[in-house]
C-alpha angles and dihedrals in degrees: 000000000000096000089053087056098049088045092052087048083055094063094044097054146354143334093243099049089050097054083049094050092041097047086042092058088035103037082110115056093026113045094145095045091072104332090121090040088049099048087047093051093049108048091076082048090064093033089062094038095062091051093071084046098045088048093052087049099042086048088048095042083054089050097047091050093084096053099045086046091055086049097053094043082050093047095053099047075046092059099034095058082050094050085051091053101053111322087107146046089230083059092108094054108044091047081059097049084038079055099046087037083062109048084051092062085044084058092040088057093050090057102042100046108044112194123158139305106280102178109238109257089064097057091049084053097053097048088048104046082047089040082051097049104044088046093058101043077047098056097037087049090051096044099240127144103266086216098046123242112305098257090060104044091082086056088049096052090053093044098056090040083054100047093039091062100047093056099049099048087047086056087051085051103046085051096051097033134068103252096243091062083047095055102048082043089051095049091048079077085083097061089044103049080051091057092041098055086052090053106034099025100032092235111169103236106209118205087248090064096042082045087053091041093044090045089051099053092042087057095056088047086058090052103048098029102106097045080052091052093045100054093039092061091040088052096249099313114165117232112224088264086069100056097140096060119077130246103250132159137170123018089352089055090051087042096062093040086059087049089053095052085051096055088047098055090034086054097045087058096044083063090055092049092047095053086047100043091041083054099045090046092040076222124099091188097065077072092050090050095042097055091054101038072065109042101031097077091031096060089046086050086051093048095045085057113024101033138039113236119246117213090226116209127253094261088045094055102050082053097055087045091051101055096042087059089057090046088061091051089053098042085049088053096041090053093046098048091055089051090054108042144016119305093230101045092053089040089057082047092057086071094081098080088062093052090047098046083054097038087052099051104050078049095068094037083255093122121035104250100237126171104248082052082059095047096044091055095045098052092047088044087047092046093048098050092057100056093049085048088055092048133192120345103252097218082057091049090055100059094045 
């Protein structure tokens, strides 16, 4: 019956379709009768069969290219913020640049978009009640325990009373002080977090590190020396750049220098608690989330009874979100670069904010460019590059 069928087709069409179709129904019984023939006819039938696949794969493969291109690209940023993490024994270090780094774009975006006067409570409550919320999607997300193990609770208790204090008394200070005292009071925490860790966590403190930490702070003295000789000899008057701080002189200025130093040391222990408390947990965040299951309320209980809340716009209020996102990031850094290295070699990174804030603003014609501005960045960015040349202490490495 087949033959009758390839005969008919024969008919139908021509010669060469109906040798294919014959030698297709009888390759078995006649392989001498056109076996070589056949083989020799089809082989430009296959030939021309593969060039419409070859040009559908080659048009999805094109196709394909752009996504594949997006997943690696994806997969590297991906990497390299892993790397960053803990895929290096620099990894202290840079989490805490990448920190500083971030606080000076949150300065960057204050001075860029300007939105209305929202009093500063307020502000505090809003970063820790955000500060509160993403740590704890974070650490529910990543299955941690939200309160840490129970070894390390004590530490995290500690942690958030200390922290707590230092922020708030910095807040008293920032209010009483010109902003220029505040800010030289504020970035003595550093030393202090270096003596602290000496005194609470036994780390050995080498005369390279006291010389880093010693250069740094000279060189935010030279940039803010004449704005502190200017406001010595005035008796503390504010110039009009300074608008936020309050006019004080006599036992109230000393006062809130006092509170400043307060805030400093309390803050240089709060970083001592927070690398302890980040080791004995395994989890940097816990920190993160302790600190804000604290101040949070207790901003909100500050602004009820100190300050009257300010309905802020909707612009002002994206703003404010924003930047308390990025103060998360920063906090989380911050947390993950003292668990990793030594407390005096990231506090001495911690300098840089001040040298690019500077360096920004005399950028942009903000700030006037003077010499003692120029020394004093080149001795912090001086100080900071050799630590990072130095590198990570190995004893430090090795337990991380």
């Amino acid at each position: 019956m087949s033959k009758t069928m390839s005969s008919k087709s024969t008919e139908s069409s021509d010669g060469d379709q109906a040798t294919v179709e014959l030698i297709v129904c009888n390759s078995s019984p006649s392989a001498a009768d056109g076996g070589g023939t056949a083989s020799d006819e089809i082989a430009p039938l296959l030939a021309q069969s593969e060039k419409p696949k070859t040009n559908i794969f080659s048009v999805s493969y094109t196709r394909r290219k752009p996504r594949e291109h997006v997943i690696e690209t994806d997969t590297s940023l991906t990497n390299c913020m892993l790397w960053v993490w803990n895929g290096s024994r620099y990894s202290g270090l840079m989490c805490m640049a990448l920190s500083s780094t971030i606080y000076f774009f949150m300065q960057v975006i204050s001075d860029v978009f300007m939105v209305q006067s929202i009093p500063l409570f307020e502000t505090v409550f809003t970063r820790c009640t955000v500060t509160l919320i993403l740590s704890y999607l974070w650490l529910r997300r990543s299955g941690q325990p939200i309160f840490g193990s129970m070894h390390a609770r004590n530490l995290l208790v500690l942690r958030a009373l200390v922290g707590f204090l230092s922020l708030f008394s910095f807040v008293y200070s920032i209010q009483r002080l010109p902003l220029s005292q505040a800010t030289v009071l504020s970035f003595t925490a550093p030393i202090m977090a270096s003596i602290a860790a000496r005194i609470i966590l036994r780390e050995k403190l080498k005369i390279a590190e006291i010389g880093g930490l010693a250069l740094s702070f000279f060189g935010v003295l030279f940039i803010f020396r004449r704005i502190l000789t200017t406001q010595a000899v005035s008796g503390g008057l504010v110039k009009p750049g300074e608008a936020i701080s309050l006019n004080v002189r006599g036992s109230d200025h000393m006062l809130a220098v006092l509170v400043g130093l307060f805030s400093s040391i309390t803050g240089g222990i709060s970083y001592c608690l927070i690398k302890a408390g980040a080791n004995a947990s395994d989890q940097p965040l816990v920190t993160v989330f302790s600190f804000g299951i604290l101040a949070s309320p207790a901003a909100g209980i500050c602004l009820f009874f100190f300050e009257e809340f300010v309905l802020p716009s909707f612009y002002s209020f994206l703003l404010m979100l924003v930047l308390s996102i990025l103060a998360f990031f920063a906090e989380v850094l911050l947390a993950r670069g003292l668990q990793l290295e030594k407390t005096s070699k990231v506090a001495n990174v911690q300098y840089i904010e001040v040298a690019l804030t500077q360096l920004w603003g005399m950028g942009l014609s903000r700030i006037a460019p003077s010499f003692g501005r120029l020394v004093g960045c080149v001795l912090i960015l001086v100080s900071v590059f050799y630590t990072m040349y130095i590198g990570p202490e190995k004893e430090m490495n090795d337990v991380a």
